[in-house]
C-alpha positions as CSV (number, residue, x, y, z in Angstrom):
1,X,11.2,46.4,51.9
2,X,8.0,45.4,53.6
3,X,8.2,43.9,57.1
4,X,7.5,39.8,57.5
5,X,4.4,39.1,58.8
6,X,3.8,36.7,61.3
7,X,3.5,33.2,59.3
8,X,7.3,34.6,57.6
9,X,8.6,35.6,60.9
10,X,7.2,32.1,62.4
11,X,9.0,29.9,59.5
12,X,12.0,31.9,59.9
13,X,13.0,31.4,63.6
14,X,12.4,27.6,63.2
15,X,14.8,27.5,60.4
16,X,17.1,30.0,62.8
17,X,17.0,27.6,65.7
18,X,20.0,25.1,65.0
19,X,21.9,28.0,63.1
20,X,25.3,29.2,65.0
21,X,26.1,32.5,65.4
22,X,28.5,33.3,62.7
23,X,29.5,36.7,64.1
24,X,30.2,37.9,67.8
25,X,29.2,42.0,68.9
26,X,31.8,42.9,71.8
27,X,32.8,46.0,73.5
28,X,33.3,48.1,70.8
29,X,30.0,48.1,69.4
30,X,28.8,47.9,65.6
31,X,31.5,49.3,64.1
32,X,32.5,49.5,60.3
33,X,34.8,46.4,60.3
34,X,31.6,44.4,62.1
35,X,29.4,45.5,59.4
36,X,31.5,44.9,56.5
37,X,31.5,41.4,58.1
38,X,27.8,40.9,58.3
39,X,27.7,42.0,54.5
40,X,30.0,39.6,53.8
41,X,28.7,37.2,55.8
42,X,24.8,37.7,53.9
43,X,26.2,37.0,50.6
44,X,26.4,33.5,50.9
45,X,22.8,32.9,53.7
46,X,20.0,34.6,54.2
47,X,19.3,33.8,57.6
48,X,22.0,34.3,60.4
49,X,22.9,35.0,64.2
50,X,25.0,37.0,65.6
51,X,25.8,36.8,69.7
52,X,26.0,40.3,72.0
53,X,29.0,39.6,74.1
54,X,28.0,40.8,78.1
55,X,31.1,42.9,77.5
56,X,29.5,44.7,75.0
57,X,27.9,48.3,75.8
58,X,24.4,47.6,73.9
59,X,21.8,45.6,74.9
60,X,20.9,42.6,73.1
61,X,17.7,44.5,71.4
62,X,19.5,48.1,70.9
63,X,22.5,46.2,68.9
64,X,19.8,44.5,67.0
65,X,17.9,47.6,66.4
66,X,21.1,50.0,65.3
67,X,22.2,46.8,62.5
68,X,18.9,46.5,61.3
69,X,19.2,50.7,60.7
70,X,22.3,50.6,59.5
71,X,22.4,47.9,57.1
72,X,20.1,47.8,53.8
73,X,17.1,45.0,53.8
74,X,17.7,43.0,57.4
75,X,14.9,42.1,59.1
76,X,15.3,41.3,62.8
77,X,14.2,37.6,63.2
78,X,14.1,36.8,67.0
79,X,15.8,38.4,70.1
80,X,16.5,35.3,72.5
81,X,19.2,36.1,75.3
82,X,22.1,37.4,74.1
83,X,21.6,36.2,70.5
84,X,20.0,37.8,67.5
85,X,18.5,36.2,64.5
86,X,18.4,38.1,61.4
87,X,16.9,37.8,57.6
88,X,17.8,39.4,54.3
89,X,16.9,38.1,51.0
90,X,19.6,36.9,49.0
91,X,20.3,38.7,46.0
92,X,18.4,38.1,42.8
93,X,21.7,36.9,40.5
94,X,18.9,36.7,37.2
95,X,21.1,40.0,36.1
């Protein structure tokens, strides 16, 4: 998947900015059960958040940078505090 350039990005995390967090990253990390719920939560949005709880062992930018490896097609949107914004395309349901 090509990265967003700038003008994407830029749409993006004005669309992101009065979005919730839908998922919370605590303590034990990204684990399967986390990223089965971000999967889950991509099927019905393209754009989300997801908050890095201060009890949580990563920082802010390494959680965003090990979900972005580890699951298919997410773009990292914007890194603001504690909170994450991230993109992936919805699927194309035209098969």
């Amino acid at each position: 998947m090509p990265s967003l350039s700038s003008r994407e990005r830029a749409a993006l995390r004005s669309s992101a900015h009065s979005l919730k967090p839908v998922l919370q990253l605590g303590s034990e990390g990204v684990t399967p059960a986390f990223l089965q719920a971000l999967s889950e939560a991509f099927h019905t949005r393209d754009l989300l958040k997801i908050r890095v709880l201060e009890t949580s062992d990563l920082s802010t930018r390494e959680a965003a940078q090990e979900i972005a490896a580890r699951v298919p097609e997410v773009e990292i949107v914007q890194e603001i505090g504690r909170v994450v914004a991230f993109y992936r395309p919805l699927p194309d349901d035209s098969g």
